[in-house]
C-alpha positions in Angstrom: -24.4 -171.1 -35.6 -24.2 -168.3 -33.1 -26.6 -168.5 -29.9 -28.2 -165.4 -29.2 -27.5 -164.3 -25.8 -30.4 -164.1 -23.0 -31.3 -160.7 -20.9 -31.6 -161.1 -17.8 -31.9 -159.4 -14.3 -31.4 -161.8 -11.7 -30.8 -159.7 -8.0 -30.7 -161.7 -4.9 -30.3 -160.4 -1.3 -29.3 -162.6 0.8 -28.7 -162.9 4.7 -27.4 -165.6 7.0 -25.9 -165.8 10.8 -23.3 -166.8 12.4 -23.2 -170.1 14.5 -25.9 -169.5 17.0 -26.2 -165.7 16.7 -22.7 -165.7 18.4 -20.9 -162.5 18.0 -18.6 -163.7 15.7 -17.9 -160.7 13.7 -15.8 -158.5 15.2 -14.7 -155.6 13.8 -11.0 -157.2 13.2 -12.8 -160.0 11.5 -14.9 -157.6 9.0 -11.8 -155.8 8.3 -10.6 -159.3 6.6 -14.1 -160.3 5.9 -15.6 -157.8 3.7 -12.7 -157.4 1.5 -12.5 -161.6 1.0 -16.0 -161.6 0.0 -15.8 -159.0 -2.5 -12.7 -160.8 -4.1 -14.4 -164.3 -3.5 -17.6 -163.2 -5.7 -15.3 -161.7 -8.1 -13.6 -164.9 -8.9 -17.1 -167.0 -9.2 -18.7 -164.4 -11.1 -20.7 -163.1 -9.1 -21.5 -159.2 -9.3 -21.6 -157.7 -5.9 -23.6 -154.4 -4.9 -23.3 -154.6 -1.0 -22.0 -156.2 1.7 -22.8 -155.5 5.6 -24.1 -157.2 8.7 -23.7 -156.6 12.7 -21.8 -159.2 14.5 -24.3 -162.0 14.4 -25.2 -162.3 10.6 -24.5 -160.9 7.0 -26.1 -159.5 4.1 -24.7 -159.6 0.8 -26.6 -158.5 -2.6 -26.1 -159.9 -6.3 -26.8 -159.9 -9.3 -26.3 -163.7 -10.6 -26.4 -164.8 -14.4 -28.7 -167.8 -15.0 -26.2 -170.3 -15.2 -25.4 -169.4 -11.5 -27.2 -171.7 -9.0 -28.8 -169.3 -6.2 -28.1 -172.3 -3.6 -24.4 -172.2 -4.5 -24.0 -168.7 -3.8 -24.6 -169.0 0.3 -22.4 -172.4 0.4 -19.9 -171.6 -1.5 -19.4 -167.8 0.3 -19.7 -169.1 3.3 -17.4 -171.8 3.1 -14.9 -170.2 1.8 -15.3 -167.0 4.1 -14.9 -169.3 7.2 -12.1 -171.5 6.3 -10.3 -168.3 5.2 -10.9 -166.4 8.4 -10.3 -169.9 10.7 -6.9 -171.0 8.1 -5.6 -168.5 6.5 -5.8 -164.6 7.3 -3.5 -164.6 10.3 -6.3 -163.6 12.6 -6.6 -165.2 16.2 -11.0 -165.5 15.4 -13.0 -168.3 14.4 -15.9 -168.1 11.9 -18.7 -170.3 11.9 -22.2 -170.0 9.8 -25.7 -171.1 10.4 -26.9 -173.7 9.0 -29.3 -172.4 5.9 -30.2 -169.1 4.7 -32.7 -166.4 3.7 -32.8 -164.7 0.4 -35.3 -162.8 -1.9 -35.2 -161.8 -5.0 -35.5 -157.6 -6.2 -36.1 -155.3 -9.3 -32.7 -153.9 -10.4 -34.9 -150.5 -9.6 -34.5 -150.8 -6.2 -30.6 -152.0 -5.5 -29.8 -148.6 -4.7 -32.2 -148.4 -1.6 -31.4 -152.2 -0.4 -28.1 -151.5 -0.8 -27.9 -148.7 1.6 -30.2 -150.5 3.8 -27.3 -153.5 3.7 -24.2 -150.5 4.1 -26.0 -149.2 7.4 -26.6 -152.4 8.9 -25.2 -151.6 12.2 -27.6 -148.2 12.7 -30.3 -150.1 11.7 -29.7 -152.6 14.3 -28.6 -150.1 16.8 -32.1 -148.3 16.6 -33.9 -151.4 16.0 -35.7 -150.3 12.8 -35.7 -153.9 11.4 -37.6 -153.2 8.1 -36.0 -156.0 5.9 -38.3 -159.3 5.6 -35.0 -161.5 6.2 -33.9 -159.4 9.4 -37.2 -161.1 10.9 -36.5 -164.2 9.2 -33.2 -164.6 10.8 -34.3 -164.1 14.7 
């Protein structure tokens, strides 16, 4: 017997910081960063509609299936992103996350405006308008 397959829409913005807010990020480590990321959902599955962050934290959006465990998403991207910045892209930087996380959870209507709030990250931050819940979550 053939199981019927399930809809669902399961989006999930998360944010989390580096090791006591430190700068971490530089723009040499985003060059390597971003790109890992992307590849790194990819290969577990995950669908990816944004990526950005400043130098202290990160914000990544997804669309998970309901097999996928939201708690695995943060420790397994951020494991991997750090040992592969610390061990294997060539770059003299360390990476080290925060402890924990903040995510919520969004109507597939409004990706397109979290998203561009995720892609302009640095403006945002530059002009301080902070209007994300998990920006205030993660000072």
């Amino acid at each position: 017997m053939k199981r019927a397959s399930a809809f669902h829409q399961l989006v999930y913005h998360f944010t989390w910081s580096t090791k006591n807010r430190e700068p971490l990020i530089t723009p040499e480590v985003e060059a390597r960063l971003y790109p890992y990321i992307r590849y790194k959902c990819k290969s577990l599955g995950y669908r990816l509609h944004a990526i950005g962050g400043t130098e202290d934290h990160l914000h990544i959006l997804v669309s998970l299936t309901p097999s996928q465990r939201v708690a695995d998403v943060a420790w397994r991207l951020k494991g991997a992103s750090s040992h592969y910045i610390n061990k294997e892209s060539g770059l003299d930087a360390v990476l080290y996350w925060q402890d924990g996380y903040g995510v919520v959870t969004l109507r597939q209507s409004e990706i397109p405006k979290v998203a561009r709030y995720i892609h302009n990250q640095k403006k945002h931050h530059r002009e301080n308008v902070l209007t994300d819940p998990l920006e205030r979550a993660q000072e």
